[in-house]
C-alpha positions as CSV (number, residue, x, y, z in Angstrom):
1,X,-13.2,17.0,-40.8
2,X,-12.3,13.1,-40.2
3,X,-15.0,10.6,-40.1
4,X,-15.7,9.0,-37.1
5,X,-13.9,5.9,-35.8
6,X,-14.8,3.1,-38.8
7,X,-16.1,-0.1,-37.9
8,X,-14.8,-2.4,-35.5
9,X,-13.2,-5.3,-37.9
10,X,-14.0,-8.3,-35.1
11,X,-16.4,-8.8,-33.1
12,X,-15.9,-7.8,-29.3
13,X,-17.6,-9.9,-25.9
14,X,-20.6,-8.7,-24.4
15,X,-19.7,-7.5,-21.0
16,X,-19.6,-10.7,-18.4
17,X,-20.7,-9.8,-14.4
18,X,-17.6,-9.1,-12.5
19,X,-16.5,-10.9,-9.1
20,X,-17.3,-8.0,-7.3
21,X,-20.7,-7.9,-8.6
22,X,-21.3,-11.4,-7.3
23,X,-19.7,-10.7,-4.3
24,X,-21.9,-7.2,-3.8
25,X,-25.1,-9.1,-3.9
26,X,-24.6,-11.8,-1.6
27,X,-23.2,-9.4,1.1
28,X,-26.6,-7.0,0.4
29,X,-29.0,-8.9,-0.2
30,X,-28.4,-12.6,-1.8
31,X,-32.3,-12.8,-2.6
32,X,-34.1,-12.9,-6.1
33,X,-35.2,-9.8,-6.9
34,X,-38.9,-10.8,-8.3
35,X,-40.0,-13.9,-6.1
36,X,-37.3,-13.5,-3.0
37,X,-35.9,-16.6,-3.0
38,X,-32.1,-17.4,-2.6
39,X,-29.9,-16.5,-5.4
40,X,-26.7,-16.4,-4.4
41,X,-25.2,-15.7,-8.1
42,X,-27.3,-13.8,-9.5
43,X,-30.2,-11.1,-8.5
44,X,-32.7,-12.6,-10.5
45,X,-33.0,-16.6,-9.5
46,X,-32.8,-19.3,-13.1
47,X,-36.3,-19.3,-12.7
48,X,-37.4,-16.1,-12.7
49,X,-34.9,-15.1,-15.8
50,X,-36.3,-18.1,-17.4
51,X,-40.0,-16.4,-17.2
52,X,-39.0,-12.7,-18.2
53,X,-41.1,-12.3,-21.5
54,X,-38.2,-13.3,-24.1
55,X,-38.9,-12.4,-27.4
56,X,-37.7,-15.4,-29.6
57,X,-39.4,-14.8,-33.1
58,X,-39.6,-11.4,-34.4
59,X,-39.5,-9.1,-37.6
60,X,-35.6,-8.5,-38.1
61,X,-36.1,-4.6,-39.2
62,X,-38.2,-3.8,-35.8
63,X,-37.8,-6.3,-33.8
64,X,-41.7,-6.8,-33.3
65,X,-43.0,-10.0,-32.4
66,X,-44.3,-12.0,-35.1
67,X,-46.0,-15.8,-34.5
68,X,-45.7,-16.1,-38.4
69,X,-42.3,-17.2,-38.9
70,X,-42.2,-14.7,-41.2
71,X,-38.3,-12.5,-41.0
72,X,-40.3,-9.0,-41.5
73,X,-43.5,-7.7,-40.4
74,X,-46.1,-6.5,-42.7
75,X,-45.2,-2.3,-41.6
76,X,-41.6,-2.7,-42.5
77,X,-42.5,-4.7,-45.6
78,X,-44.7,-1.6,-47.0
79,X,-42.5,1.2,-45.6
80,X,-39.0,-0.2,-44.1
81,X,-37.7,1.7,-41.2
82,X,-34.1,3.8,-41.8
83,X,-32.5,0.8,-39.6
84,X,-31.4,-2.3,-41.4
85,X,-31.8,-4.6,-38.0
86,X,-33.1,-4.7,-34.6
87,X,-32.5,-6.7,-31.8
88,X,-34.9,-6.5,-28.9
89,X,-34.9,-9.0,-26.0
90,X,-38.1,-8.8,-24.0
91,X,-41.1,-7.6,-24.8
92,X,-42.0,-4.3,-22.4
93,X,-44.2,-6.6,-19.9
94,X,-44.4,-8.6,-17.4
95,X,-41.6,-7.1,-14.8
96,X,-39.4,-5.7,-17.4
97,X,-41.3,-3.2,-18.0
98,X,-41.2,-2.2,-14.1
99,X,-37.6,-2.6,-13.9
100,X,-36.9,0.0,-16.4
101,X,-39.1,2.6,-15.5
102,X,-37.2,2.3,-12.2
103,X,-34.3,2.8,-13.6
104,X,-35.2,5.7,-15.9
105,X,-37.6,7.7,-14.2
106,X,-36.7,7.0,-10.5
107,X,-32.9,6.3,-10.9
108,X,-32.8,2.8,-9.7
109,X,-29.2,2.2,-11.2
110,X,-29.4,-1.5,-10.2
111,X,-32.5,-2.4,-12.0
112,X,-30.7,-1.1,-15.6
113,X,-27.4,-3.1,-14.6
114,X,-29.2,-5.9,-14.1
115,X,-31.6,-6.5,-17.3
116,X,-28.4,-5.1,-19.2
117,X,-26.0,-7.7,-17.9
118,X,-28.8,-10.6,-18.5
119,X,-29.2,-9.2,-22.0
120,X,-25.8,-9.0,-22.6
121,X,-25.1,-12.8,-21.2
122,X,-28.4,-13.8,-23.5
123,X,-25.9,-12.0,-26.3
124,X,-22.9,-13.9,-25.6
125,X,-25.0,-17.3,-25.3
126,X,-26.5,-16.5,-29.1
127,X,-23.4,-15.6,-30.3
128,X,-24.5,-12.5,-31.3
129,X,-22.5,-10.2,-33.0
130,X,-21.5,-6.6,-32.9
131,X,-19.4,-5.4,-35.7
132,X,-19.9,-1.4,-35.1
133,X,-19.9,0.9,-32.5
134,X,-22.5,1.6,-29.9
135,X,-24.1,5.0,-30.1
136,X,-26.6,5.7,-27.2
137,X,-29.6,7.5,-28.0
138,X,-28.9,11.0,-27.4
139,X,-30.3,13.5,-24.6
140,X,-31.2,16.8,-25.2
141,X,-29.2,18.4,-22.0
142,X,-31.8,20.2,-20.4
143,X,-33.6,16.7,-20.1
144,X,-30.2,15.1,-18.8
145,X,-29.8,17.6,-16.0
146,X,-33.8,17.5,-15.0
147,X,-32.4,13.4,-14.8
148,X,-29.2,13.3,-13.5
149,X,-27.9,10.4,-16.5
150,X,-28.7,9.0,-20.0
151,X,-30.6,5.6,-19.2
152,X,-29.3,4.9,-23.1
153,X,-25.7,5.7,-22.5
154,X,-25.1,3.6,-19.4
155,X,-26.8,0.5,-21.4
156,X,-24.3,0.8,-23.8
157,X,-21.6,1.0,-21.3
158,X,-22.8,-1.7,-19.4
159,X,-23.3,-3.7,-22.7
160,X,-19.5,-3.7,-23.1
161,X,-18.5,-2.9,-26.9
162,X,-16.6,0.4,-27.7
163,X,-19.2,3.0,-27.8
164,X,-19.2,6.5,-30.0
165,X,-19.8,9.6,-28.0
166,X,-20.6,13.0,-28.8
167,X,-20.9,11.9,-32.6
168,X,-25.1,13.1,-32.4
169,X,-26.6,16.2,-30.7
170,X,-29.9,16.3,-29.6
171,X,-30.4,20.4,-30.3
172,X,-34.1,20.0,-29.5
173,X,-36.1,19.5,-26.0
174,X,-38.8,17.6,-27.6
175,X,-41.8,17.1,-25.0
176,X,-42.1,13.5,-23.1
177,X,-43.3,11.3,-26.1
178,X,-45.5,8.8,-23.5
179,X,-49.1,8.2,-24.7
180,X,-48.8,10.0,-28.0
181,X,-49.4,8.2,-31.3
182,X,-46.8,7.2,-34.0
183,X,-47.3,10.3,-35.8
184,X,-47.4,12.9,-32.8
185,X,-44.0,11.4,-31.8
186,X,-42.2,11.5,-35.0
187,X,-43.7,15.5,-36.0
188,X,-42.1,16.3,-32.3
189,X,-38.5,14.9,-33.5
190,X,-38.6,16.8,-36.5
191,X,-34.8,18.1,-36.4
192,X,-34.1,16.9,-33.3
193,X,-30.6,15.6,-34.0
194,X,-27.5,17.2,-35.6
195,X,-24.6,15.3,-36.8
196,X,-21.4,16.8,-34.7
197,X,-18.9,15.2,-37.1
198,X,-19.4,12.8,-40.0
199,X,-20.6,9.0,-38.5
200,X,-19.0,5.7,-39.1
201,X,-20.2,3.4,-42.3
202,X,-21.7,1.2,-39.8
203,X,-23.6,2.2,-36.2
204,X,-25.5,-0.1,-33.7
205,X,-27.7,2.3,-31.6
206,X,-28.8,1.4,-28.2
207,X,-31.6,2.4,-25.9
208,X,-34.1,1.1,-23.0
209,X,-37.4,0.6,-25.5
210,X,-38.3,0.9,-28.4
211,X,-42.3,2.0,-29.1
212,X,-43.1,3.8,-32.3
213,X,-39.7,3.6,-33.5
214,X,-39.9,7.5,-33.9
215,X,-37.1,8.4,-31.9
216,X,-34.8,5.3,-33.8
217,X,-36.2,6.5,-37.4
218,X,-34.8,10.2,-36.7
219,X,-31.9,9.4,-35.2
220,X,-31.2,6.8,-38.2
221,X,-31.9,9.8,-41.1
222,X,-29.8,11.8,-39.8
223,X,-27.1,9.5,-39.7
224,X,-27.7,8.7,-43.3
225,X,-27.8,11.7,-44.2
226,X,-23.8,12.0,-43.0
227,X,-23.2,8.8,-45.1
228,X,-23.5,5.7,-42.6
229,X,-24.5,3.2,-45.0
230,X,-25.6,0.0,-42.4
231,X,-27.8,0.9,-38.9
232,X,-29.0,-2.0,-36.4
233,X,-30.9,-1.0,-33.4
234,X,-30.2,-2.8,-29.8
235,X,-33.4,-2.3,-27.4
236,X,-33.6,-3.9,-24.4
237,X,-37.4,-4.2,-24.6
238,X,-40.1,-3.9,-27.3
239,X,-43.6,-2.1,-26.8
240,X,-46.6,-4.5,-28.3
């Protein structure tokens, strides 16, 4: 069997806002989002993007928060996650966390392309690069026909880069993880994941938020397990 598709050799551009998108939003609506005030460019007005809770500092394994200054917090430092980076840009407050549970658990499409294409413009503004794959977290399909999508697949759509699919099955329905502690979650996702064909040397997996890190740290053993040797992590928002 042929391994997967081996990493990109430069880095791509994050996915820029179309014409049409512009063009959408002033014939609908042409109003901020959050406060209401005109926007004609964009759905969120400069100042409202400007106080979405950026996270600016933060431990490079899991992309937790840290007011140290320190490059890795004191978890990862005792018992490093599978993942050798993570890149999280808002911590899960203050109206992110809204907009993505509208997207994910009511199907508000337009509240995922939105923080994805701000995230994506954040990327291109840092310079940020991507020198693998995406690969969304997977869904186990009972769960994706109960939703209708993968919240994780369209953010890596969105996001732009070439993205891996059907590399990772999810062959267990593990129960909603929401409210249950950083053990619970990772003895539910026990096995959850099998390798279709053997992965890339290098992966960047996406999804909306990243909690425990449970659903990350399974996905990431098995992938080492096929032999991927280097695993970032792009979340668009960090529990705290």
């Amino acid at each position: 069997m042929n391994r997967a598709p081996s990493p990109i050799t430069r880095s791509p551009t994050w996915r820029s806002p179309g014409r049409l998108e512009h063009w959408l939003h002033n014939l609908l609506d042409g109003r901020c989002r959050f406060c209401a005030a005109r926007s004609p460019r964009h759905p969120l007005c400069a100042g409202c993007r400007e106080d979405l809770p950026w996270i600016t500092a933060a431990c490079r394994r899991c992309g937790l928060p840290l007011a140290s200054g320190a490059s890795e917090c004191a978890g990862c430092l005792s018992k490093p996650p599978p993942f050798d980076r993570t890149r999280a840009l808002w911590t899960y407050t203050d109206g992110v966390d809204r907009l993505i549970r509208a997207f994910k658990l009511r199907g508000d499409f337009s509240a995922g392309r939105l923080l994805t294409s701000i995230a994506a413009g954040a990327m291109r503004e840092r310079t940020t690069p991507c020198h693998a794959p995406l690969l969304p977290m997977p869904l186990h399909p009972v769960r994706y026909r109960q939703r209708g999508f993968n919240q994780s697949a369209l953010i890596a759509g969105w996001l732009g880069p070439p993205v891996i699919g059907r590399l990772v099955q999810r062959r267990r329905n593990t129960p909603p993880q929401r409210g249950l502690d950083a053990a619970t979650r990772q003895r539910n996702l026990s096995g959850a994941f099998r390798l279709q064909c053997p992965p890339p040397r290098s992966v960047v997996l996406v999804d909306d938020v990243l909690t425990t890190g449970a659903s990350l740290r399974e996905l990431a053993n098995c992938l080492r397990s096929g032999g991927t040797e280097r695993i970032e992590v792009i979340v668009l928002a960090r529990a705290i």
